[in-house]
Structure formats: structure tokens, C-alpha cells
N, C-alpha and C positions, 0 to 999 in steps of 0.2 A: 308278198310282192314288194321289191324296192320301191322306194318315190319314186328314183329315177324313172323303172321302166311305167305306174302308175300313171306319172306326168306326161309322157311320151303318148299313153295310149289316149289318155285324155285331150288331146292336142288335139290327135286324130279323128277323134270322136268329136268334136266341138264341146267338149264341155269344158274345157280351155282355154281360154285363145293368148296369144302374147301378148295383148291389151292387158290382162289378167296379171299375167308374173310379171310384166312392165308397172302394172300398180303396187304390184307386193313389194319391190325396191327400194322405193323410197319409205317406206314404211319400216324394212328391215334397216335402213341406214340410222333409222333414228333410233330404233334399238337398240342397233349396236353403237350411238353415240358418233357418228361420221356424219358428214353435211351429207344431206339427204336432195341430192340433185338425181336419184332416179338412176346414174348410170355407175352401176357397179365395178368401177374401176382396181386399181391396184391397195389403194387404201380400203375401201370395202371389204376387198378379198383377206385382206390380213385382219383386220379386225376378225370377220366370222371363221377366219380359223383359230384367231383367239379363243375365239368363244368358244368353237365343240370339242377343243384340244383343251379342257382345263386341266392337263398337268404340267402343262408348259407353265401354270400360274404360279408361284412360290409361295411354299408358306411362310408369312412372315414369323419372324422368332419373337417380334416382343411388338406392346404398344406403338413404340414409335415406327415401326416397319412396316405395323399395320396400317397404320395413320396415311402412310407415304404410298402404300400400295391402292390400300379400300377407298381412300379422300379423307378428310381432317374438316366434316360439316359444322357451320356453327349451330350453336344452338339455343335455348332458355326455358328454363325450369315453366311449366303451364301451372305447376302449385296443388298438380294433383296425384300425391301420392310420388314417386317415380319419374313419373311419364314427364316429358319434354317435348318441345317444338322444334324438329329438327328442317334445318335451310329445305326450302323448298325445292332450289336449284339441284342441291345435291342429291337429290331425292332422285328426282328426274331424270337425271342422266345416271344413278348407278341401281338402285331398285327395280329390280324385272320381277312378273309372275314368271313360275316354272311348278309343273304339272310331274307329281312323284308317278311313279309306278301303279301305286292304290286309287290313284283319281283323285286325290286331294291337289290341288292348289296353293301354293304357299310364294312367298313373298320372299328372294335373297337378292344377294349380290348379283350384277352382271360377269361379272369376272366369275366366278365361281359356281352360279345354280346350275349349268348343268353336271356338274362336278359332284353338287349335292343327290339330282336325282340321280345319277346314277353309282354311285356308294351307298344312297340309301337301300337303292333296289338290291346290288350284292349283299350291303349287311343282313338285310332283310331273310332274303334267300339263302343265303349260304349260315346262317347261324339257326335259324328256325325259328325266328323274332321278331314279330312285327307290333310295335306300340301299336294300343290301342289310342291312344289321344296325340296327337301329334302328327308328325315334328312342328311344335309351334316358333316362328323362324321372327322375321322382322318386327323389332317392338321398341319404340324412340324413348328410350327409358336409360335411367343410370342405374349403376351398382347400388346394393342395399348399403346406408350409410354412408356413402358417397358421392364427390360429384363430378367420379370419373364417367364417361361415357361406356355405358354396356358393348358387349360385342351383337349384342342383341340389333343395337341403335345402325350398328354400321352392316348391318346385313348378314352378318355373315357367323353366328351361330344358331344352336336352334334348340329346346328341350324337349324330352319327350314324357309324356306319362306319366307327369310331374309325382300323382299321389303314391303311385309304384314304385318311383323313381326317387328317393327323395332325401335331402341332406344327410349324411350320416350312411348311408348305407342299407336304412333299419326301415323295414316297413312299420304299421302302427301296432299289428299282429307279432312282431319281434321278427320275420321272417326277412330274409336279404331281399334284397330291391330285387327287381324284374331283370334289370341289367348282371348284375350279380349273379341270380339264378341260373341266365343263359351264360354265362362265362362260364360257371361250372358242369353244367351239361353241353358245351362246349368241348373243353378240357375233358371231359369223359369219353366224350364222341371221336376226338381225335380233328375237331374242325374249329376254325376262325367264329371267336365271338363276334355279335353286332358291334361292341368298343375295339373288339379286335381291329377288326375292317379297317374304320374311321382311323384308329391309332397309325396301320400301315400308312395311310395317305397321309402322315404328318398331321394329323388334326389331334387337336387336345380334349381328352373326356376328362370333366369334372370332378368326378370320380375319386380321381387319384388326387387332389388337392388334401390339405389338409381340414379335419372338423373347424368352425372359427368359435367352438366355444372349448373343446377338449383339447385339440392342436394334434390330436390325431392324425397321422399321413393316412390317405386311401383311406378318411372318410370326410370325403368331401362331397359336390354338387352332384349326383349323380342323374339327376336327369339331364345334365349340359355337354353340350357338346361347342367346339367352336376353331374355327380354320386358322388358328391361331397356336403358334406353338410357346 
């Protein structure tokens, strides 16, 4: 059954009433980051088709595009490990929950998470691949050995199945990653990897970087993914 006609019948039926979707409004304004005065006007309306249209969003081609796209939050080092205290503000107006296909729950961007569930669910689907841990997404942390901000920090990558998935290419067994695996049963099948997918919509897999101790091309991060080209 569509919402639409769901909502309609519920109307009807009093389990509805427009007191009801008159509260859900200002609630969705602030989600979507608009003054939340309740009456869904003409900036309302372009915001939430930002929102369920994420191909209208660009992917940014480097750091600084991404900075200018995702927001450019401050932050400081908490001293433990990685991890950072990213602005609070920034938090707030660009971090949303969004609910994947599996029932999991996860933490991205506003601009971009419905973008994510639903590429995850096609990679999913259409490769015959579903991590088992993951996609672990929002985590306020910088690069190993650095004190660039992760993409991790700004919402908008995510990794999966890290110990299947993992630097190098190479399980601990000598066997290719899980990613790898389904590339080549893929490629055998005739159909779109899970990296495939992601790759078409302009997003970046790890993967293909190079090792940082061999300097090997395509063995790199292979459990990361990130909307970043």
C-alpha cells in the first residue's frame, strides 16, 4: 500500500487526524535543517526534495569540495586514541539516523543517507552480498597517523566487515577479502559487484588505493567506502 493512500484511509478512520501531520512538520523542518515554524512552505518543499532526490547531491572530487559541500566542523583531539570532539553545532544540523534495508540503524550525512540506504540495498541485492558487520558509518575520529579529519568524522563514509574486508586485499587464511570474492563471482555471473554499485554512483572504494607499506595499487582499505571521489 502507498503512504499516500495508508494516510488517506487513516484520516478516515480517525487514527489520524491533522492535528497529527500538523505536529510531524515542525519536527521534519528541523530535520531537514529549515526554521521549523510548522508551515511547510516553499523552502520546506525544496529542502525535502533535496533530501529523497540524493542524486541531485554531487560528489565532491577532493577534500576541499568535500569540506565546502558536507560543512568544515571544528574540532580537538579527546587524547584517546583517534577519536576527536567534533562541534556540537555541526553535529546537529548535518547527522541524521537512517534505517538500511536489514533493520540496522546507522548514523550519516543529511544530504546524502538516503542515498546510502538505498545503494546499500541495490548492492546488496543485485551482487548477492550482504556484510555480515556493518556498514559501520559515523565515527569523530582522524586518519591513522594523522591529523586530517576522516571521512568517517564528516558522515559520509562507512566500512564493512572490517576482519573479511581488510588492508591489503588478503584475508588471515591467504584468501581474498569478501569484497574481492564477490567481484569475481560477480564477473563470472555476468552482474554488478557490491564495489561495483557504490563505484557507479561516483563513490570511492578503498580498495583500489594503494598498500601504505608495499605501495602496491588495488591493495588498499578494502573495507571503506566513502562519497567522495
Amino acid at each position: 500500500m502507498k503512504p499516500i493512500t495508508w494516510i488517506n484511509r487513516a484520516i478516515e478512520s480517525g487514527k489520524l487526524s491533522m492535528q497529527d501531520l500538523a505536529d510531524l512538520v515542525p519536527f521534519a523542518q528541523r530535520e531537514l535543517g529549515v526554521h521549523d515554524d510548522g508551515k511547510p512552505g516553499a523552502r520546506t518543499i525544496a529542502a525535502l526534495k533535496r533530501a529523497i532526490k540524493p542524486s541531485a547531491v554531487p560528489v565532491p572530487p577532493n577534500r576541499q569540495a568535500a569540506k565546502q559541500l558536507y560543512g568544515d566542523p571544528s574540532w580537538v583531539k579527546t587524547g584517546r586514541g583517534r577519536l576527536v570532539d567534533i562541534d556540537d553545532k555541526w553535529e546537529q544540523e548535518n547527522v541524521r539516523w537512517f534505517r538500511l534495508h536489514t533493520g540496522r540503524r546507522v548514523r550519516f550525512h543529511k544530504l546524502v543517507g538516503h542515498e546510502l540506504v538505498e545503494l546499500f540495498e541495490k548492492a546488496c541485492t543485485e551482487s548477492g552480498y550482504t556484510p555480515s558487520n556493518g556498514p559501520q558509518t559515523y565515527v569523530p575520529r582522524v586518519i591513522g597517523g594523522t591529523n586530517r579529519l576522516s571521512y568517517h568524522a564528516l558522515a559520509v563514509a562507512f566500512d564493512v566487515s572490517p576482519r573479511a574486508n581488510p588492508w591489503g586485499g588478503v584475508q588471515r587464511d591467504g584468501s581474498p577479502s569478501e569484497l574481492r570474492q564477490n567481484m569475481a563471482e560477480c564477473k563470472r555471473a555476468g552482474r554488478p559487484s557490491f564495489v561495483e554499485i557504490f563505484e557507479a554512483a561516483g563513490w570511492t572504494w578503498g580498495g583500489r588505493w594503494r598498500h601504505p607499506k608495499t605501495k602496491e595499487r588495488n591493495k588498499g582499505d578494502d573495507m571503506h567506502f566513502q562519497r567522495v571521489g
